[in-house]
GUKOL-644054 format. One record per residue (C-alpha): residue in one letter; x, z, y. Coordinates in steps of 0.001 Angstrom, whole numbers, plus 524288, in hexadecimal, padded with zeros to 5 digits. Layout:
N
AXZY ...
This chain:
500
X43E99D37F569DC8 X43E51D3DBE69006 X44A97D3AA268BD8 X448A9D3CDE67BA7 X440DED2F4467D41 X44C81D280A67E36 X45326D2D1E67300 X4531FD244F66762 X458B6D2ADD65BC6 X468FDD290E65F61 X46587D1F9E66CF4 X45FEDD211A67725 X4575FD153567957 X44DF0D10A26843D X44609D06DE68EA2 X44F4BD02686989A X44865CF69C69D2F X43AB9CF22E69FFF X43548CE65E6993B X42CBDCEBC968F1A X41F6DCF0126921A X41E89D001668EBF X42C6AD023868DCC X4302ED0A8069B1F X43F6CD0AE369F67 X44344D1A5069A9A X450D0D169869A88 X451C4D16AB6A850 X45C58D18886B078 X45BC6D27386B30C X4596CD27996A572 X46400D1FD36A1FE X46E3ED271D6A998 X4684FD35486A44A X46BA0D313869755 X47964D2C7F69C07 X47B13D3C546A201 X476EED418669387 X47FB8D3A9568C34 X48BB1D3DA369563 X485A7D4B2369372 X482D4D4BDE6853D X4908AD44E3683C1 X497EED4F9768AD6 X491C1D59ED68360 X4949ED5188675BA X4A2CBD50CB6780C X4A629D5DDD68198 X4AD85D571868C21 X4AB27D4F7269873 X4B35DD444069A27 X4AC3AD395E691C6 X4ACECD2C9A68F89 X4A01DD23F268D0E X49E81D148568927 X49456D0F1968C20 X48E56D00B76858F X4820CCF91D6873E X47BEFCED6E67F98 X47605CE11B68742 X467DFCE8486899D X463BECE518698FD X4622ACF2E569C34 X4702FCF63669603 X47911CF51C6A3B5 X46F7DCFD356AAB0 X46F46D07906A060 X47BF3D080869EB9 X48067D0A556ABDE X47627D157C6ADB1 X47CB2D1B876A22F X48C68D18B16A5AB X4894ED1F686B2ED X480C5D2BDF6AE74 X48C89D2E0D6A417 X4979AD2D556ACD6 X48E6ED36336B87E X49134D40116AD70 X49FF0D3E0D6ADAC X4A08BD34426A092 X4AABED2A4C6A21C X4A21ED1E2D69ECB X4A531D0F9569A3E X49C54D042F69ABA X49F18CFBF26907A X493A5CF2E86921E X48EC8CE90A68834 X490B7CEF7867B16 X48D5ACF25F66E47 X4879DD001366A5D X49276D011765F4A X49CE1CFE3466885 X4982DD09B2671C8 X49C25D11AC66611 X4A980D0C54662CF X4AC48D0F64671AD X4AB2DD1DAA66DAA X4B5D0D1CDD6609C X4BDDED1084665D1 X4C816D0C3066E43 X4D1DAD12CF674C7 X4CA67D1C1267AFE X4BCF6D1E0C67622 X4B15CD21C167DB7 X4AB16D2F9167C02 X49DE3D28ED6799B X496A7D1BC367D40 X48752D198768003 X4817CD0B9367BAE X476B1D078968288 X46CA2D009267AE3 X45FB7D010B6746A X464B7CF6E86680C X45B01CECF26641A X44F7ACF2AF66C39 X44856CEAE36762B X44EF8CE5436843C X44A3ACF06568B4F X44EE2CFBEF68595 X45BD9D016A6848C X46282D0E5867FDD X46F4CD15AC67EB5 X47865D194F6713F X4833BD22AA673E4 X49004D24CB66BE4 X49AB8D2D5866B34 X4A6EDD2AC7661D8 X49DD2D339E656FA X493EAD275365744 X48585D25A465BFE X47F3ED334965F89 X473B6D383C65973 X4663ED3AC765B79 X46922D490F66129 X474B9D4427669CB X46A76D3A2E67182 X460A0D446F6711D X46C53D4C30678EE X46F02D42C1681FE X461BCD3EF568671 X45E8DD4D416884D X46A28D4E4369150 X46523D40E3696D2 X45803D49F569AF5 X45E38D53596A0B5 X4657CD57026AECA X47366D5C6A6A8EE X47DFDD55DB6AF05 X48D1CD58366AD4D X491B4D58E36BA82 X49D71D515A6B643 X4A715D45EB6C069 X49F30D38936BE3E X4A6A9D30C26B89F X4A61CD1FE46B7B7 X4A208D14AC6B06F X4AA7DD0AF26ACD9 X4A941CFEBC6A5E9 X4B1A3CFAFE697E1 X4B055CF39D68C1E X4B020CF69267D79 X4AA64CE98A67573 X4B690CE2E567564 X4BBFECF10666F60 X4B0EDCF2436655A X4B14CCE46B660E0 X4BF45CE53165DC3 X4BD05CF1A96559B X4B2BACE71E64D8A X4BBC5CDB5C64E4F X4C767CE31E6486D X4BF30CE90F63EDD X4BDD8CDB296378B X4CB6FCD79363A75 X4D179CE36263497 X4C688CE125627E9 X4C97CCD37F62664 X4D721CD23A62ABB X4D42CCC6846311B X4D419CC4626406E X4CA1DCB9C96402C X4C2DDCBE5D6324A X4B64BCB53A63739 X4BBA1CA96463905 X4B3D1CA05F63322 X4A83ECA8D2632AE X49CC3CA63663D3D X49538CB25F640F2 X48A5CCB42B649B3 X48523CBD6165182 X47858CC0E36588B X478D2CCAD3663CD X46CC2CCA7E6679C X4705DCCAC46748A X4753ECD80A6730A X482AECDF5A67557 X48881CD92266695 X48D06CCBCA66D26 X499F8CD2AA66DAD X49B9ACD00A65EF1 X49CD9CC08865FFF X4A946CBE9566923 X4AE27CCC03667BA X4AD76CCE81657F5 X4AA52CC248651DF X4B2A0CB86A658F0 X4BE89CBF8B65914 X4BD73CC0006488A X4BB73CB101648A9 X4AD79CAF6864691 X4A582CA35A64A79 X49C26CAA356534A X4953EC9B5665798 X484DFC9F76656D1 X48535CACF565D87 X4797CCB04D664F6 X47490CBA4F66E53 X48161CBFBE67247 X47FFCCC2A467EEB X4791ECCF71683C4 X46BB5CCD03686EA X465C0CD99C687E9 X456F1CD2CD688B2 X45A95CCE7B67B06 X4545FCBFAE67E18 X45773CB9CE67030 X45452CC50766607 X454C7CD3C2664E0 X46384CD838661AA X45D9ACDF0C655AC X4635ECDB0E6470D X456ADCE04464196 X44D66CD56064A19 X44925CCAFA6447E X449D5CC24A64EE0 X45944CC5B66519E X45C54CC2F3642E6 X45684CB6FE641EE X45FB8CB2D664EAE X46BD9CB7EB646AB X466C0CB11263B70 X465F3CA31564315 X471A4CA5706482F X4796ECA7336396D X47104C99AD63481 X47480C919664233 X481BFC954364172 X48472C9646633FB X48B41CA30C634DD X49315CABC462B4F X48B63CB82F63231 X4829BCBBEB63C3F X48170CC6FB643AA X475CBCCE5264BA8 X4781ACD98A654DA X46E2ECE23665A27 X46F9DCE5FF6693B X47B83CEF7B66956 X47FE9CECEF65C14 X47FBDCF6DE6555C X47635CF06164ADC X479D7CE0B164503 X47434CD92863A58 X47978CCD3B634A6 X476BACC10D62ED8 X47E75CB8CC6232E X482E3CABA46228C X476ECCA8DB61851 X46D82CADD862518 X46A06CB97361CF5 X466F1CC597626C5 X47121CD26962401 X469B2CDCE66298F X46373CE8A662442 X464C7CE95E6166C X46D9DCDF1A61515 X475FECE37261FE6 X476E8CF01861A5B X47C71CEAEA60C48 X484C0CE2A56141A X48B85CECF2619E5 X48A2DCF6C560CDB X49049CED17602FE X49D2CCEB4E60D92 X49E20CF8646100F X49B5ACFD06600EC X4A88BCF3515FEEB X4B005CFA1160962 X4AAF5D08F5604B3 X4A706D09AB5F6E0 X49A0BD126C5F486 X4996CD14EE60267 X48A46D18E760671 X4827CD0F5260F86 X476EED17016186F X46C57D0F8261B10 X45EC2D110C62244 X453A7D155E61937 X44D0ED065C61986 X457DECFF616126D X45412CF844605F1 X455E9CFB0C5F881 X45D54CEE2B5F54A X46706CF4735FF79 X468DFCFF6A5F773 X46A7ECF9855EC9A X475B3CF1555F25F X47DF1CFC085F7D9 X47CA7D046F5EAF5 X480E8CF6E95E2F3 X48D1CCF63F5EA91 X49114D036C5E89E X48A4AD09B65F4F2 X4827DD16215F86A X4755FD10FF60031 X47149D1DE060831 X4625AD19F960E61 X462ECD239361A7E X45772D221A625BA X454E6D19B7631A8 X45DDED1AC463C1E X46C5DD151863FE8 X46FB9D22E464350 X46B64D27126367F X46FD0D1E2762E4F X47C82D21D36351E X47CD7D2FD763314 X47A4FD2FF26268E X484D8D27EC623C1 X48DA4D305A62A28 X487A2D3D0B62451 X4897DD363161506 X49935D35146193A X49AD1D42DA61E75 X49330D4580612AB X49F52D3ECE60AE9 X495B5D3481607F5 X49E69D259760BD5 X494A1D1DC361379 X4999BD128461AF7 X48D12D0CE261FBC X48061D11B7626B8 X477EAD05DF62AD0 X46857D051462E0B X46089CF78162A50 X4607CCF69F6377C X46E52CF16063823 X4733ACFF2063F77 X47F92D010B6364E X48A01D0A3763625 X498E0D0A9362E9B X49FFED153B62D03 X4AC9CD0D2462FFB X4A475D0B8F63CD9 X4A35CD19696412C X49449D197463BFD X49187D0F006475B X485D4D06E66442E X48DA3CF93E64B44 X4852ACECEE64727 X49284CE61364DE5 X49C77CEE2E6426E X4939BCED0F6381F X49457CDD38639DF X4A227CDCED63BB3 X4A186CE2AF62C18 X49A9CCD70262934 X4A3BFCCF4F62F2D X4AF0DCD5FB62964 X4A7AACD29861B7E X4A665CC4B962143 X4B61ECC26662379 X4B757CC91B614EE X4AD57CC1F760D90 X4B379CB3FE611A2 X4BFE2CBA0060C7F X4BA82CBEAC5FFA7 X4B024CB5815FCD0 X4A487CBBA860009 X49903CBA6160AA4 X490C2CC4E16128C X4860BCC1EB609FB X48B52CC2915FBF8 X48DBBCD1D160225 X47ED7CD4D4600A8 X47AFECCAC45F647 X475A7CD4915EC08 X46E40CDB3F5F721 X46094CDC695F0F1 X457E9CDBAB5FD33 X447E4CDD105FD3D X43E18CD4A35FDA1 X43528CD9E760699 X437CBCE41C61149 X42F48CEA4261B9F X42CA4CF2C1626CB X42144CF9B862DA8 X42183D012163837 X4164CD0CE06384B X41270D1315643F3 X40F39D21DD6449A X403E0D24CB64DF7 X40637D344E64DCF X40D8DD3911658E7 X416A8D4220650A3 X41996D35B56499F X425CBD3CAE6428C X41C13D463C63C85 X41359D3C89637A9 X41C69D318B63412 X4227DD3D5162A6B X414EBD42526245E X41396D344E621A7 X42118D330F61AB8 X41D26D4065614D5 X41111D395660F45 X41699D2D6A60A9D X422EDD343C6023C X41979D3C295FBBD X40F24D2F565F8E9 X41B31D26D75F41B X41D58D32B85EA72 X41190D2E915E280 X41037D1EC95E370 X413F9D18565D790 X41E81D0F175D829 X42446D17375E61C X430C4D1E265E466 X43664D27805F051 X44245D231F5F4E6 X44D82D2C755F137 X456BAD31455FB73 X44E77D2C3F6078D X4521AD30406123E X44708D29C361D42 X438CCD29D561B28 X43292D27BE60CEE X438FAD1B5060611 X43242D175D5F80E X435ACD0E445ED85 X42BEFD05855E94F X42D5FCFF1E5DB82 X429B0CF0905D7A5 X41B9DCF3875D3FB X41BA8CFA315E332 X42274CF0E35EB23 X42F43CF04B5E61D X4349BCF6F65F269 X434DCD02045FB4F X42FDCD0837608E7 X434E6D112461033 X42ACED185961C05 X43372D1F9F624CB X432E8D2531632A8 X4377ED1DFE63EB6 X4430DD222864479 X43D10D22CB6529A X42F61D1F4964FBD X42157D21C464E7C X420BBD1B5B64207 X424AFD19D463477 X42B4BD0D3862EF1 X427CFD07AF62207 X431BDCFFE461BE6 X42E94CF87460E91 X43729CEF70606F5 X4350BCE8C95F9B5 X43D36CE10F5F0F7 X43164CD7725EBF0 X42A98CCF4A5F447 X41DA8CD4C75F828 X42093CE2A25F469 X423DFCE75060354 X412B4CE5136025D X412E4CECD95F707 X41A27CF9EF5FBEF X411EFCF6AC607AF X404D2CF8BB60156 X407A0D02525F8AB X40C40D0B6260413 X400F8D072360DBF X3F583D1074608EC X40087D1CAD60B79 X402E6D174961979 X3F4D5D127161DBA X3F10FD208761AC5 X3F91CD253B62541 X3F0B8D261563019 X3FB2CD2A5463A50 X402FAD1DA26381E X40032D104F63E0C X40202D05B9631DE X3FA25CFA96636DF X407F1CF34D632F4 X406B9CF82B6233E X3F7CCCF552622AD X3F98DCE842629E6 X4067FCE5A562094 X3FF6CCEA41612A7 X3F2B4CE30D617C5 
């Protein structure tokens, strides 16, 4: 087993069921329970002493019991005192580690997020937050190999935490609003996909006096029969969307499988996700903390920017990446920079209030928070984000590199393009970019802007375009096409097919 496959930038992620033709189990269970001995290793050598106590959480995938007892028993074979917590959230794994009356030395999640039934994964914590790329890279090479610790076994007992992490939220909106019930009157929504965010109905929600009548998919389901848990689907939007104009609710809510992404919908059935999620969350915070800096991923739009510099705000477009965006948040306040927020498009936010946790189940108890006030004051969810300018057009390709050293390539093409872009008229560089090459087009071009980057992962580069006239996402296309159809080491059937 080469264990470096599994490692997927900060997770480790894998195949832990059949069902899908080409996909062989790798998380198996000797696998499994290797992985469990490196982190109890890796663990002991992080914090210089022995007696250790671990949490561990699972969302509602079918393969997540089996996993997770592999993993509880290969920890506590290496003398870590380990709790099974059960159904959970991934942020709630966290708060075990910083919360309660006697926190946990570090937690493991297993999940694999929004990906398919059949795979699954593992996210570790310690009160410092997620590890990094190196600390997985640590573990799994301890996972390879034969050291052991020699240490007493220890056991595995069972325990709960949800009911302890969705007080922390529930008291959070009491303490804001003042109110014990701040949502009565309000009807809210929520769509769990069938994953591990069904908690938030009966245990948040209800408790703060909402109407919660039209929630769907809230019991774990871990074949995920009515949509993927994924905010960014299509398919689980439009459920969350019904669900708003059936019930005629004040707010909906969408979680992906362990919740630590959400996306929203308003009470006009307007969709608050990327972008708009991102303002959302900018123009409460930019209230709260004056001039603070929001860090973004390098595909937001330039409507966005323009919104959080209106409102007093520093927009700071960083690269792909959760963990990134993170980071650099947290390097801009060490830096003496203020910055309060580090969110992708993808809906993986973070608050510095929040211990730099991207929790799709905190970020929407701000919203509700804003909810409680806004009835007070006289003003809705939407008026927050009316003088968003948003585009008209938006688009994404995905281009395959055929070169095996795809990282060499995919950067002699990026090398290429920045110095082509140089001398188009009408094509301005993007100043402080910090992914890829991103260009401004102007209204005889396109009115708009692409940005060709690297994948994070991948063997291929993604081409994101976005216009503010209609037609001109066409434009940008087919004024960039001759640069890209020259590059015989990428696959872009999808441009020539889109430009025609």
């Amino acid at each position: 087993m080469d264990y470096k496959k599994l490692q997927n930038g900060s997770d480790i992620r894998g195949v832990a069921l059949e069902g899908i033709e080409g996909q062989n189990v790798n998380l198996t269970e000797a696998v499994c329970r290797n992985i469990g001995r490196g982190f109890a290793l890796w663990l002991r050598q992080r914090l210089g002493r022995d007696e250790l106590r671990v949490s561990v959480g699972r969302d509602s995938r079918l393969s997540g019991p089996t996993l997770a007892g592999w993993l509880c028993t290969a920890m506590a074979q290496q003398g870590i005192q380990v709790t099974d917590i059960g159904m959970a959230s991934t942020p709630a794994m966290f708060m075990s580690t910083v919360s309660g009356e006697k926190p946990f030395d570090a937690s493991v999640m297993i999940t694999a997020s929004h990906l398919p039934f059949n795979r699954n994964g593992f996210k570790f914590f310690t009160k410092d937050g997620g590890l990094e790329k190196q600390d997985i890279a640590a573990i799994l090479a301890f996972a390879a190999g034969n050291e052991t610790t020699g240490l007493t076994p220890a056991a595995v007992t069972g325990g709960a935490f949800m009911d302890d992490y969705a007080a922390i939220l529930v008291n959070k909106v009491r303490s804001a609003t003042g109110e014990q019930r701040p949502l009565d009157g309000f009807k809210v929504v929520v769509d769990a996909g069938n994953g591990a965010g069904g908690f938030y109905v009966e245990k948040v929600l209800q408790p703060l006096g909402a109407d919660t009548t039209g929630s769907q998919f809230l019991d774990p389901d871990g074949s995920f029969p009515n949509h993927i848990p994924n905010p960014e689907d299509a398919a689980a939007m439009e459920a969350i969307m019904s669900a708003v104009s059936a019930n005629k609710a004040d707010l909906g809510i969408i979680f992906d499988t362990d919740v630590d992404r959400a996306g929203a919908v308003l009470s006009d059935g307007s969709e608050l996700n990327r972008n708009r999620i991102i303002a959302m969350l900018a123009v409460i915070l930019l209230r709260e903390h004056p001039g603070t800096t929001i860090v973004t991923d390098s595909i937001t739009s330039t409507g966005l920017a323009a919104f959080i510099a209106k409102h007093g705000g520093v927009h700071h477009r960083f690269k792909r990446g959760y963990r990134n965006v993170i980071n650099e948040s947290i390097r801009l306040n060490n830096a003496g920079q203020d910055s309060q927020l580090a969110i992708e498009t993808s809906g993986h936010g973070a608050l510095k209030e929040n211990y730099f946790l991207d929790d799709g189940a905190y970020l929407v108890t701000k919203l509700l928070i804003e909810l409680a006030r806004g009835k007070k004051e006289g003003y809705t969810l939407e008026s927050l984000i009316a003088d968003l300018a948003e585009p008209a057009e938006s688009k994404e390709l995905r281009l395959n590199i055929i070169p095996e050293d795809f990282k060499t390539y995919g950067q002699s093409v990026l090398d290429g393009l920045q110095e082509y872009a140089a001398k188009q008229p009408g094509w301005s560089i993007a100043p402080n970019n910090y992914e890829g090459v991103r260009v401004n087009l102007d209204a005889d071009h396109g009115n708009g802007w692409f940005l060709l980057r690297m994948s994070l992962h991948d063997p291929l580069l993604p081409l994101n375009i976005e216009s503010d006239v209609p037609g001109g996402v066409m434009t940008i296309a087919k004024e960039l096409a001759p640069f890209l159809l020259s590059c015989e080491g990428l696959d872009t059937g999808k441009l020539a097919a889109f430009v025609g």
